[in-house]
C-alpha positions in Angstrom: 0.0 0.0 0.0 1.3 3.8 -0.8 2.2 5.7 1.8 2.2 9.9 2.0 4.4 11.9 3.7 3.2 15.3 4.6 5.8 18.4 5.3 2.7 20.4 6.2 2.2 23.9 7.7 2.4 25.5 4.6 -0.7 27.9 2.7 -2.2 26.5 -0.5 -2.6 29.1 -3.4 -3.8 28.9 -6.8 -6.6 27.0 -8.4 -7.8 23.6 -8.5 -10.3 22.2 -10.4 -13.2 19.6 -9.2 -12.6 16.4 -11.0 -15.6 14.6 -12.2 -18.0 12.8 -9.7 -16.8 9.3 -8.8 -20.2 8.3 -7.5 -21.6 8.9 -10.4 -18.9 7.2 -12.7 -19.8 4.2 -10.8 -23.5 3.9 -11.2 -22.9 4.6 -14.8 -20.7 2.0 -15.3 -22.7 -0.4 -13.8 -25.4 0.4 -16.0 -23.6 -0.6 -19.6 -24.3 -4.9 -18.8 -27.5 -3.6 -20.4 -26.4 -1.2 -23.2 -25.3 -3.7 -25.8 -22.7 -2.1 -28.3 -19.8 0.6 -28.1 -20.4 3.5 -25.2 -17.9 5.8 -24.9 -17.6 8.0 -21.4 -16.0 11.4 -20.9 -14.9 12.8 -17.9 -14.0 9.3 -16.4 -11.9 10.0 -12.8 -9.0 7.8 -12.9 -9.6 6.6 -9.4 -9.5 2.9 -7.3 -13.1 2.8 -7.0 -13.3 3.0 -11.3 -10.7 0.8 -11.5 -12.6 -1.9 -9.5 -15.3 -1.7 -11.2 -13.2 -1.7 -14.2 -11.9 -5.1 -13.2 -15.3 -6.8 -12.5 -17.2 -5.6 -15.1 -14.1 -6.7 -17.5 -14.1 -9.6 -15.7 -17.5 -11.2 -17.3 -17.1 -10.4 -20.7 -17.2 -6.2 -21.0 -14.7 -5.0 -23.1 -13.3 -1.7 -21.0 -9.7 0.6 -22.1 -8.9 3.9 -21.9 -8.2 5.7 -25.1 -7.6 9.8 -23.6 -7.0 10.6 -20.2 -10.2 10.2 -18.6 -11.8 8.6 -21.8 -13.2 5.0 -22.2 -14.6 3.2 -24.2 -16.7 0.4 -23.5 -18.0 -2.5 -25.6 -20.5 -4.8 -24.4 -21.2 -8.2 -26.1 -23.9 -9.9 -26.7 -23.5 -12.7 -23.8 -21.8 -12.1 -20.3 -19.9 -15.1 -18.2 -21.2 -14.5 -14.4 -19.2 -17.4 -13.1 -15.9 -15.5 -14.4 -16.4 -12.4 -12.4 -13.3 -11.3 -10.3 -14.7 -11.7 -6.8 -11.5 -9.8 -5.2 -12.6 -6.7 -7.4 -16.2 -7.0 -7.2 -16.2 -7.1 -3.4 -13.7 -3.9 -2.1 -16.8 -1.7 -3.3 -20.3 -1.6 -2.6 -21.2 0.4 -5.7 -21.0 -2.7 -7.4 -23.7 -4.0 -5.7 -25.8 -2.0 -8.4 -24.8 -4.5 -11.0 -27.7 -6.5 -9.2 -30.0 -3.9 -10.3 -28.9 -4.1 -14.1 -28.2 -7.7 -13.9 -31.7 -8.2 -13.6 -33.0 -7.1 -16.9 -30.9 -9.9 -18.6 -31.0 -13.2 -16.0 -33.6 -15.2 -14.7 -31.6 -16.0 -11.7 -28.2 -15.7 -10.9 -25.3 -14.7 -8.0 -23.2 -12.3 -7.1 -20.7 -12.1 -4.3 -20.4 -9.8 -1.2 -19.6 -6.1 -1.7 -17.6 -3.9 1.0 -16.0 -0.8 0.3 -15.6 1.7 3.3 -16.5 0.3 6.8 -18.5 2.1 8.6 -20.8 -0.2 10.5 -23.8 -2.1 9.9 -24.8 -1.5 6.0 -28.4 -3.3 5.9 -29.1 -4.5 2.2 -32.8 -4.3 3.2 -33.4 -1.3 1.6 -32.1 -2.7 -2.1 -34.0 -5.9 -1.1 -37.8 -4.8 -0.6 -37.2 -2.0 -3.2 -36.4 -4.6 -6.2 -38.6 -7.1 -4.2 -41.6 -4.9 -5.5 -40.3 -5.2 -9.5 -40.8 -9.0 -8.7 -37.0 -9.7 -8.2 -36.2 -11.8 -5.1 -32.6 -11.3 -3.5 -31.2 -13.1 -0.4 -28.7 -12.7 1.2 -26.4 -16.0 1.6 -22.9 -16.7 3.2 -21.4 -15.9 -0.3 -23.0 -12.9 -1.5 -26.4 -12.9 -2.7 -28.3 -15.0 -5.3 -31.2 -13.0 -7.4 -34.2 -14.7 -8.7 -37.1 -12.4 -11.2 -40.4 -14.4 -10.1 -42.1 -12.0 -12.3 -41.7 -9.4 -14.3 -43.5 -6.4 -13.6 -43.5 -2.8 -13.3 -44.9 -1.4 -10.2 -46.0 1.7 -7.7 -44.2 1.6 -4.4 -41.8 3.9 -1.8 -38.8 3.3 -1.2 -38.2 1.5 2.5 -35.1 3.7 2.8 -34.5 7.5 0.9 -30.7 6.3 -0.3 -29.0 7.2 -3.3 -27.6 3.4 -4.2 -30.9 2.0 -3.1 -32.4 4.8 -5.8 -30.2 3.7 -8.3 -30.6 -0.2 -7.8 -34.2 0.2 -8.5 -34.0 2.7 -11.6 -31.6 0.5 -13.0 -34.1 -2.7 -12.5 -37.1 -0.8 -13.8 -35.5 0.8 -17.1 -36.4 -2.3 -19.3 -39.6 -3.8 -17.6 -43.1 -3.2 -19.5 -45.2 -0.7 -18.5 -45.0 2.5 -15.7 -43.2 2.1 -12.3 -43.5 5.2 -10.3 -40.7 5.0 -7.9 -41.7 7.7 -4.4 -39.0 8.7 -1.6 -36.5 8.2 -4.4 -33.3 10.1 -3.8 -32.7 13.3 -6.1 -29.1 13.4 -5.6 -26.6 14.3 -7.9 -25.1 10.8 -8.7 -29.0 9.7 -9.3 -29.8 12.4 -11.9 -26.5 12.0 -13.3 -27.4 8.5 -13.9 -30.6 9.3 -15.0 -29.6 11.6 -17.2 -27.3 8.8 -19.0 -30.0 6.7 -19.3 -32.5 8.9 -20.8 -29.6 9.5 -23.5 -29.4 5.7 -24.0 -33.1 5.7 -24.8 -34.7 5.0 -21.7 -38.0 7.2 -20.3 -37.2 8.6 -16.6 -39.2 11.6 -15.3 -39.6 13.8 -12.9 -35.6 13.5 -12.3 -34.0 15.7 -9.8 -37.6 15.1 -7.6 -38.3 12.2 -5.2 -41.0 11.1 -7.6 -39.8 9.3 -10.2 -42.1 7.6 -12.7 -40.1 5.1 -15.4 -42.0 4.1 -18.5 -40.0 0.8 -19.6 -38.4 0.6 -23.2 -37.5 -2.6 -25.0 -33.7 -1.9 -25.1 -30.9 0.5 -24.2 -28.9 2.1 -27.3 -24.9 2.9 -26.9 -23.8 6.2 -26.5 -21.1 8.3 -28.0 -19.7 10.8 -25.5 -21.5 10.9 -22.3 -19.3 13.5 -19.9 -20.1 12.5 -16.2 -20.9 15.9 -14.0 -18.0 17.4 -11.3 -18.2 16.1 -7.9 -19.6 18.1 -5.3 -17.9 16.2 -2.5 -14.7 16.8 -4.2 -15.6 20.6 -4.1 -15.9 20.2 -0.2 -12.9 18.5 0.3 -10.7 21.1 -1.1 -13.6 23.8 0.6 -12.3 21.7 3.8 -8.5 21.9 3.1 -8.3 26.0 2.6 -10.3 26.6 5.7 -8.0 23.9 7.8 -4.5 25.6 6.2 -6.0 29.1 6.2 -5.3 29.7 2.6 -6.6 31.7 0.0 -7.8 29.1 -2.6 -9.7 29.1 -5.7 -12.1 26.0 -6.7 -13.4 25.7 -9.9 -16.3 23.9 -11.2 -18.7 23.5 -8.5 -22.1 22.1 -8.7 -23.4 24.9 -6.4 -27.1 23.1 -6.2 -25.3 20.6 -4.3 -23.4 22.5 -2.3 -25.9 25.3 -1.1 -26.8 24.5 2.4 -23.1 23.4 3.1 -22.2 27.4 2.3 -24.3 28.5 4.3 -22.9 26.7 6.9 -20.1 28.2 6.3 -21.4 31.7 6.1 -23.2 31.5 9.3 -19.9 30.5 10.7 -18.2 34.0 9.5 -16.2 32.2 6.5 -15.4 34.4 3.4 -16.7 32.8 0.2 -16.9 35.0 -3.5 -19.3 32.7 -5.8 -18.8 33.5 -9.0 -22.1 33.6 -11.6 -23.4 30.5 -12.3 -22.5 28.6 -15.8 -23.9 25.8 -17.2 -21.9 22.1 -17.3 -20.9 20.9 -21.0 -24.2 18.2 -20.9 -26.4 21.3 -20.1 -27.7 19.9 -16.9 -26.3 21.2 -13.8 -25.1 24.8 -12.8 -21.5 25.5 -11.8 -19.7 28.2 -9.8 -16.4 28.7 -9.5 -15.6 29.5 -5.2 -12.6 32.0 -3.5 -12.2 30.9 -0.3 -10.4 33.5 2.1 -8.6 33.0 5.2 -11.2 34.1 8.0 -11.9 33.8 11.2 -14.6 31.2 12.0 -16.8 30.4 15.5 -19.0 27.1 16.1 -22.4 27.1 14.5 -25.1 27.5 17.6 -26.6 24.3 16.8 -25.2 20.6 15.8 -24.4 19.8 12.2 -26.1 16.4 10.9 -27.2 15.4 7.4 -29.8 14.1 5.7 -31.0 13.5 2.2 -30.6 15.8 -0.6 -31.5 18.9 -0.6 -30.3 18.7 2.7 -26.2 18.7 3.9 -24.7 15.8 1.8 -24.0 12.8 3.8 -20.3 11.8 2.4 -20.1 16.3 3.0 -20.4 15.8 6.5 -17.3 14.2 7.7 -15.6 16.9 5.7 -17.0 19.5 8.0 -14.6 18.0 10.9 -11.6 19.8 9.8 -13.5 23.2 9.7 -15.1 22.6 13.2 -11.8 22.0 14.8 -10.6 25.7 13.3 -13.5 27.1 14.5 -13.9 28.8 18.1 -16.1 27.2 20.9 -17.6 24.3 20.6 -19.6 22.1 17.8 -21.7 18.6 18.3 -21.8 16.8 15.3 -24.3 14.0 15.0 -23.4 11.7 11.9 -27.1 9.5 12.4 -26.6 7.5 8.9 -23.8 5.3 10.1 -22.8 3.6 13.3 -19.0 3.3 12.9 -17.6 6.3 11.1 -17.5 8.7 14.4 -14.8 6.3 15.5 -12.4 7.5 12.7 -13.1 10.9 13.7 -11.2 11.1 16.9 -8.2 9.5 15.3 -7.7 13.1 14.0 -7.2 14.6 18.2 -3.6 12.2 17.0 -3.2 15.6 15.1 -4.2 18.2 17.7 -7.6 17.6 17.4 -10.0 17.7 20.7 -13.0 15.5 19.7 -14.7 13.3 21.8 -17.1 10.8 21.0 -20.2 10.6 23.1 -22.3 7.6 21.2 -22.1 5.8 17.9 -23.3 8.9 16.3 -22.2 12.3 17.8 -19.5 13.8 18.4 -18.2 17.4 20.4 -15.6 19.2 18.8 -13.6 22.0 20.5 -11.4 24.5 18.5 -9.7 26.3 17.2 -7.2 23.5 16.8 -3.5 23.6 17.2 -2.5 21.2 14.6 0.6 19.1 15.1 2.0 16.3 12.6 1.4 12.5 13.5 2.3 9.3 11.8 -1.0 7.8 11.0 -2.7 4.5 9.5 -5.4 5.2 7.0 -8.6 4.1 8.1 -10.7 2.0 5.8 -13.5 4.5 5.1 -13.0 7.5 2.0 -14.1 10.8 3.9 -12.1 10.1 7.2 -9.4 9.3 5.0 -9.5 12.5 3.6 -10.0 14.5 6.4 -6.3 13.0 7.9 -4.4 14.7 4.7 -6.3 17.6 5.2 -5.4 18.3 9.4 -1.8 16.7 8.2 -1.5 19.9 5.8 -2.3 22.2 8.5 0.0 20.7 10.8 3.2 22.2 11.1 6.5 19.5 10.9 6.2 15.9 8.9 3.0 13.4 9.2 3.0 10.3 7.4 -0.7 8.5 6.1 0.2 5.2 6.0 -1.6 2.7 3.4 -3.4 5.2 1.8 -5.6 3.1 -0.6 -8.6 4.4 0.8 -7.8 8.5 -0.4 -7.3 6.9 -4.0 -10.2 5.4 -4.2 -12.0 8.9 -4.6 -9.4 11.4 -5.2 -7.2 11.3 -8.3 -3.5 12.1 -8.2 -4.4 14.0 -5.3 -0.2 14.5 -4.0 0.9 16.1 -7.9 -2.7 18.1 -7.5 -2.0 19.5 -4.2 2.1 19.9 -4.5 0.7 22.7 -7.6 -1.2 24.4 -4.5 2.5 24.5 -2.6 1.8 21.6 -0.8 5.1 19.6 0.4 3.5 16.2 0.0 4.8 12.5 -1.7 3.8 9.6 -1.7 6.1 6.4 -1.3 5.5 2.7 -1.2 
């Protein structure tokens, strides 16, 4: 595993632009088992969360390379081999679990192994199971993984158990091809899930309502390839490097925002005293989502007067929410942060008082942070979930003297070439092995 080693202390400058989104790279890729023929993607982050999916989706007969930076192309044949799949890939991310989903449309019953990807607690498949138990697809859970059997197939009218974005996608993705009008309520209208649905709709399929939590999907016959599909920035890359110039009190430009996404996380920030300049909006290249470019400038910042939780969109982002730790332990007084979705992932948060940080962890799911922080370097193990990952290089750049992020597998899987990125910003950062 690579390591990083982190002279930090030192102000970032310049601009950085958001990459694309990786959640929604994932879900899209997922999709093409059911788009027969030559697709070609744009915008593709070079990340270990593609590259899994990469591997698996190879793996069973999908013909994947990259032919430009963040190009791929992507040819899918006429028959898939489900007993080839590359289990090791498959299972270090859950996003592949949406290959259940599109799977569907094309078997009668098959399996699939476990997934895993960041652990952070108990991850309850119920929510994928009663929503594609309604389209007439049974899935159980086994020691292995899960096998998938279509009793029926049928559209249908139902809510979803659970307002998730994955579970929202599982069931799109199951409900693109079947006859007739599924209407879809509680759906989540998050970025990654219009993005997909946006994709879709390109490939031939009828989704409305998108960007609503009411989504009604009239089923087509079959998917048609598509030539140059450019996946939308990421919003929670936006709040990572939102995160690191508030942390190293630097004066930092961020280009490419999708500001609907990030709305209520600036006014956070606002409330909190920090200096934002939003530029006008422009549109993306697909014409879908609004972007602003963001000056942050050094400020100084005080708790918010009440906790900080998410929920789902339009409310805080839930993978935005970690990201907030690093600016609450800058900030003066004192901040409770309740983090209700997942049972584990306060743990990693105190692994950041290793860095100066006074956190303390009152239950599974809140936490009282007291600031402003002192930062100080620390040698440090990466811990095995994507946002606390993050938040360690961004403390370890604020912290005067060397830190080291040991086995840092987890920061790649989301953020491309992040050390050549930052060390443009006049960050003293490499990465070893």
């Amino acid at each position: 595993m690579p390591n990083l080693i982190i002279n930090g202390g030192k102000k970032l400058t310049g601009e950085i632009r958001t990459n694309s989104a990786k959640n929604s790279a994932v879900a899209i890729l997922c999709s093409l088992p059911i788009i027969k023929g030559k697709t070609t993607l744009l915008g593709v982050p070079r990340i270990e969360e593609v590259n899994r999916i990469i591997e698996t989706l190879t793996s069973i007969g999908l013909k994947i390379k990259w032919t430009g930076a963040h190009k791929l192309e992507i040819i899918t044949p006429a028959k898939l081999n489900l007993k080839l799949i590359n289990q090791v890939a498959y299972g270090r991310t859950r996003s592949a679990i949406l290959l259940i989903g599109s799977l569907s449309n094309l078997y009668k019953n098959f399996s699939l192994p476990k997934t895993s990807g960041c652990k952070l607690g108990k991850r309850s498949v119920n929510p994928h199971i009663f929503a594609l138990n309604h389209l007439g697809i049974v899935v159980k859970a086994t020691g292995h993984g899960f096998s998938v059997l279509n009793k029926q197939t049928k559209n249908a009218d139902f809510p979803l158990y659970e307002s998730g974005d994955t579970v929202t996608e599982n069931a799109i993705l199951a409900a693109v091809l079947k006859p007739g009008k599924t209407f879809i309520h509680l759906a989540s209208s998050n970025y990654m899930v219009q993005d997909l649905c946006h994709f879709l709709n390109k490939a031939g399929a009828k989704i409305k309502n998108i960007g609503t939590t009411e989504l009604e999907i009239i089923g087509v016959k079959k998917l048609k390839p598509i030539k140059g599909y450019t996946i939308m920035p990421d919003p929670i890359e936006s709040m990572a490097f939102i995160s690191m110039a508030i942390a190293t009190n630097s004066s930092l430009k961020i280009t490419r925002c999708p500001i609907d996404f990030l709305r209520l996380e600036l006014e956070k920030l606002r409330v909190m005293g920090q200096k934002i300049k939003i530029s006008k909006k422009y549109k993306f290249k697909n014409g879908r989502f609004d972007l602003v470019d963001l000056k942050i400038i050094p400020s100084k910042i005080n708790a918010l007067p009440d906790k900080i939780y998410a929920r789902p969109f339009p409310g805080l982002n839930i993978d935005n929410l970690p990201l907030f730790v690093p600016i609450l332990m800058k900030a003066k007084g004192e901040s409770l942060l309740l983090d209700w979705v997942y049972e584990s992932r306060t743990q990693y948060y105190t692994l950041l008082n290793k860095l100066g940080g006074k956190i303390k962890r009152l239950d599974p799911h809140r936490v009282v942070i007291n600031g402003p922080t002192k930062f100080k370097p620390a040698k440090i193990k990466c811990p095995p979930a994507l946002r606390p990952a993050i938040n360690l290089l961004i403390c370890a750049l604020a912290a005067s003297g060397q830190s080291v992020i040991y086995d840092s597998y987890s920061i790649d899987r989301g953020y491309e070439n992040i050390c050549q990125r930052l060390y443009q910003l006049g960050a003293d950062i490499i990465k070893t092995k």
